[in-house]
Residue, then its C-alpha position, 0 to 999 in steps of 0.5 A: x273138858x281141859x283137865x284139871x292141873x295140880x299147882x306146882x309145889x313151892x319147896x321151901x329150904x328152913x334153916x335152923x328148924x329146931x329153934x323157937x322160931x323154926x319150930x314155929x315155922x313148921x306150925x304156919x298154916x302155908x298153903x298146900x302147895x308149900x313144902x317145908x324142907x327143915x334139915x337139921x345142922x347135920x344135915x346141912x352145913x350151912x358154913x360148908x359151900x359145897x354141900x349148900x351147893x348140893x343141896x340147892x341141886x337136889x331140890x329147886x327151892x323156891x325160897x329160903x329162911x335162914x332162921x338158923x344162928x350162933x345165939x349164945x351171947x356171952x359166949x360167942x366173947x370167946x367163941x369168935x370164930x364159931x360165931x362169925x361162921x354161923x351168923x355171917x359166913x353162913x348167910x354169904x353162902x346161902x346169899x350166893x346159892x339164892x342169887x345163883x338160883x334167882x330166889x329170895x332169902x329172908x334172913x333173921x337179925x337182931x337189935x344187937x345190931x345197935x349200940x342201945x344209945x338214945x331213948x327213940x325207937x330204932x328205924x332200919x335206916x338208923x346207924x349201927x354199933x354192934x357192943x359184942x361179937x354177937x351183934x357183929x357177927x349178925x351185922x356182918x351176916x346182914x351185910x352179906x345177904x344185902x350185897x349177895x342176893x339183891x331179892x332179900x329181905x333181912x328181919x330183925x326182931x328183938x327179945x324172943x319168947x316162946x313155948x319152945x327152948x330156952x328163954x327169958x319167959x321159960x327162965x322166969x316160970x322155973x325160977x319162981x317155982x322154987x323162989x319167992x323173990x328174983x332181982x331182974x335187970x330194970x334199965x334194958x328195954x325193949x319189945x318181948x316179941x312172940x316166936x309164933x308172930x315172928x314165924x307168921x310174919x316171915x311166912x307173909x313175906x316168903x309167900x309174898x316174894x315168890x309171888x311177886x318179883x317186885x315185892x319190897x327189898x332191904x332191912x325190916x323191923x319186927x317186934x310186938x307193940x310197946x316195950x317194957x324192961x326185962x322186969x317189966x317183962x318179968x312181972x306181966x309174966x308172974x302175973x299172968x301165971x299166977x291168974x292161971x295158977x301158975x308159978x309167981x314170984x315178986x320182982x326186985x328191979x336192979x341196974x345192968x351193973x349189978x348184973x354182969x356179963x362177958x357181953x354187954x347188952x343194948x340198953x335201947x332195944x326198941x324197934x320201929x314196926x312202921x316200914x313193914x305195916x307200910x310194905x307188908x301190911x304186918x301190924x303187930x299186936x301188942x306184946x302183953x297179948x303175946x305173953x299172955x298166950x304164951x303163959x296160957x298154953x305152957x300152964x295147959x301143957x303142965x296141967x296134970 
C-alpha cells in the first residue's frame, strides 16, 4: 500500500500584516497547506533590497501580498520621500525577488490613482492622474509590479473600512458619542469597501496563481457594490448603530471646499468590479451588507 504523502506547504510572504487588510488576511480561512509569513516593518525592510533578498532565501515563498504601504494622505504632501519609498520603491523590490523566484505578486492600490473626473465608474484601463504625492507614489508602485514580475496582479480598492485601526467608520462612532451633530463632505463618491472583502478576494486570487501559471495577469478593481458619499456613508453608519444601541449623530453634508486638506481628494471614487467577476468570478456584495456587519461586531465588541 503506497503511503500517504503530506501536501507540500505553500508559504506565503504577507507585507503589512498589522493594517486592516493584513489582519484580515490572517483571518482567511486558507487551506492547511498554507502558512502565512507576516513580519512586521522591523522585521522586514521592505525598501532594503538586501534583506528582501535574505528573506526570499530563507524561506521559499510561494506567493506575496504586498499589503504593506505609506497611507497617510495629507502628510505624505510633505513627506515625498517617505512615501515614494514605501509605496513605489518597495514594490520594485519585491517585483524583482518575485520574478527572480518565478512566484506571483499581488499588489494593493488605490483610486488615487485617478483624478476624480467625470461621473462613470472608473475601468482598469481608463487614464490616470494622480491629484497627490499619495496617488503618485502608489501609480509609481503599480508600474513597477506591472514591468518587474509579469505573474502579478495589482488590486485596487477604494474607501476601506473595518473593525480594525483608523478609519472613517471607527472616526465616525467616536465622534457621534460625544457630538449630537457632524458636517461630512457630500460631494466625494465613491464605494465603502470591507477590509475582510477585500482580504477574501486577494485570498482567491493568491491561491489561484499558484495553482495555476496561466491564471489572469494585470490591473483589477475591487470595492463593494454601489457608492454613496462620505455623508452617505456616514448616515448608514449612525443608522445602523443607533438599530444596534449604539452611538448616532445627525449628518450635516457640506462641499470639499468647506473642508480643506493639504491633499486633494478624487471627487469620483467609483470603480468598475466587471473585469475581476469576469477573470475571478469575485462579485462583491453590497457596501451597506458590509457596513452593517462592521457596526454589528464593533457594538458586540463594546457591549459590557
Amino acid at each position: 500500500m503506497a503511503e500517504d504523502v503530506a501536501p507540500e506547504t505553500w508559504d506565503i510572504l504577507i507585507t503589512g500584516g498589522a493594517g486592516q487588510v493584513g489582519l484580515e488576511l490572517a483571518q482567511v480561512a486558507w487551506p492547511d497547506r498554507v502558512k502565512l509569513h507576516r513580519p512586521t516593518r522591523d522585521e522586514l525592510d521592505l525598501s532594503d533590497a538586501g534583506a528582501v533578498r535574505a528573506a526570499f532565501a530563507a524561506t521559499p515563498f510561494k506567493a506575496v501580498i504586498n499589503s504593506g504601504a505609506y497611507t497617510a494622505v495629507d502628510k505624505a504632501e510633505s513627506e515625498v520621500a517617505e512615501a515614494f519609498a514605501a509605496n513605489a520603491m518597495g514594490p520594485a523590490i519585491l517585483a524583482e525577488v518575485t520574478r527572480a523566484a518565478g512566484i506571483p505578486l499581488i499588489q494593493i492600490s488605490t483610486d488615487y490613482v485617478f483624478d476624480g473626473s467625470g461621473e462613470q465608474d472608473y475601468s482598469e484601463g481608463d487614464p490616470v492622474g494622480p491629484l497627490g504625492v499619495y496617488g503618485a507614489s502608489k501609480l509609481a508602485g503599480e508600474l513597477a509590479v506591472r514591468s518587474g514580475n509579469p505573474r502579478s496582479v495589482v488590486l485596487r480598492t477604494a474607501w476601506v473600512v473595518s473593525v480594525h485601526r483608523n478609519n472613517f467608520l471607527k472616526t465616525m462612532l467616536r465622534l457621534a458619542a460625544d457630538r449630537p451633530a457632524l458636517r461630512v463632505v457630500d460631494d466625494q463618491t465613491g464605494s465603502p469597501t470591507s477590509a475582510r472583502d477585500i482580504a477574501r478576494t486577494l485570498s482567491a486570487i493568491t491561491l489561484r496563481m499558484i495553482e495555476d501559471p496561466e491564471a489572469p495577469t494585470g490591473v483589477y478593481h475591487f470595492v463593494n457594490g454601489g457608492s454613496t458619499s462620505w455623508a452617505g456613508l456616514a448616515r448608514e453608519i449612525f443608522e445602523r448603530s443607533a438599530e444596534a444601541g449604539g452611538p448616532s449623530a445627525t449628518v450635516e453634508g457640506i462641499t470639499t471646499a468647506e473642508y480643506p486638506t493639504p491633499a486633494r481628494r478624487p471627487a469620483n471614487s467609483r470603480l468598475s468590479t466587471f473585469k475581476i467577476t469576469r477573470d475571478y468570478d469575485i462579485t462583491p456584495r453590497p457596501w451597506r451588507h458590509a457596513v452593517a456587519e462592521i457596526v454589528a461586531e464593533l457594538h458586540q465588541e463594546t457591549r459590557p
